[in-house]
N, C-alpha and C positions, 0 to 999 in steps of 0.2 A: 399687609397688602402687597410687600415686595415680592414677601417671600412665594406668595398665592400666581402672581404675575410670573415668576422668573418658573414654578412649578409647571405652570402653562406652558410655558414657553418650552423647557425641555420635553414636555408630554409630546408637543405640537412638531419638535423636532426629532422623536423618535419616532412617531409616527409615520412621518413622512420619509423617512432613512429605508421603514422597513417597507413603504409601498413603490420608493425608487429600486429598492432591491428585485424585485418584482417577487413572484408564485416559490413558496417555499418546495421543493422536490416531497412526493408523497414518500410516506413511507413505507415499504414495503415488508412488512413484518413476517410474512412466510418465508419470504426470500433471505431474513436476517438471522432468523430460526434454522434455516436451513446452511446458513453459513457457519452459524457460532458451534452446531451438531448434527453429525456425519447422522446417515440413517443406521448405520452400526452398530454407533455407541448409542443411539437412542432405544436401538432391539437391546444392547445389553445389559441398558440401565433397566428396560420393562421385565427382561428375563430375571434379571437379579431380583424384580420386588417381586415376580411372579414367585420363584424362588422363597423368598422371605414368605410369603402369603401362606402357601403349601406347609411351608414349616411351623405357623402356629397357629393355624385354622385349619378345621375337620368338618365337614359336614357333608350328614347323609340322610337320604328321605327315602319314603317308601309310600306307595300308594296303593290301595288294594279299591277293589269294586264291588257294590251288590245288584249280580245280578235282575235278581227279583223284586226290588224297590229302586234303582238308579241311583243311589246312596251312594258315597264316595267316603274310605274312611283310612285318613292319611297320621305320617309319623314323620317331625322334624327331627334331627338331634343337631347340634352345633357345641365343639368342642374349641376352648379356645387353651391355646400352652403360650402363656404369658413369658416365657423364658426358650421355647420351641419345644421341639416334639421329645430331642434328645433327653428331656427333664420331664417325660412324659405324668410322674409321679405330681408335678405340677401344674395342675389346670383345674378350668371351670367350663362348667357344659350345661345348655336349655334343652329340654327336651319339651317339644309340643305334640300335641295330640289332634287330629280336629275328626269333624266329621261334614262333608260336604250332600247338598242336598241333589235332584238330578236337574236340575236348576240351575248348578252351580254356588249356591248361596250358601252361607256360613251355618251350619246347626247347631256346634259344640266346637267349643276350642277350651284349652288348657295349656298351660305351662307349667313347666316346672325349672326352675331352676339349682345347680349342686356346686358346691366349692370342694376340690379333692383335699382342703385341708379341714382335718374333722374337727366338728365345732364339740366343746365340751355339752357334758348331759342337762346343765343347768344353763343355757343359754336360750334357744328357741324352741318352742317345740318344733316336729317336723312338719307339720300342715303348716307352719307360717312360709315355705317356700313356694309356696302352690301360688300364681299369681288368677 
């Protein structure tokens, strides 16, 4: 019962400490942001991952059109080099297929996915990569 009294009592006098103190100052997080990192260094840190990105991501599309039906019939590939481009002999790549309607709507799609390290003859066949 003391302990529950004397627990009150400190609650009742922190309380009152922090409303004699008055209005905490807000905090200004942009402006702290802005101190802690020059706009510089923040373009160099983006250049550097932009950099980094370029070097182990590839991708390229291609979109063709039919005239005569409004048919739209497109090509993904996405190349990824898990060690960069330099090790080019090392990577993995999707390649999608689709075919769009003149709607816009989805008609056919496919994927495929490839690993540039080759899988032995007794493992998968090669339609198990087709997703």
């Amino acid at each position: 019962m003391i302990a529950r009294a004397a627990m009150a009592c400190c609650l009742t006098v922190v309380m009152a400490a922090s409303l004699w103190a008055g209005e905490p100052e807000p905090f200004p997080p942009a402006s702290s942001f802005r101190q802690a990192i020059s706009s510089s260094e923040l373009r160099s840190f983006l250049n550097k991952a932009l950099d980094h990105l370029e070097n182990v991501l590839e991708l390229s599309a291609e979109l063709t059109s039919d005239d005569t039906t409004g048919n739209r019939k497109g090509r993904l590939q996405l190349k990824v080099y898990p060690e960069g481009k330099e090790k080019a002999e090392q990577h993995f790549w999707a390649e999608g297929w689709f075919q769009l309607g003149s709607d816009y709507s989805l008609k056919d799609f496919s994927l495929r996915l490839h690993n540039s390290v080759q899988q032995s003859e007794s493992s998968t066949l090669q339609s198990n990569d087709i997703l």
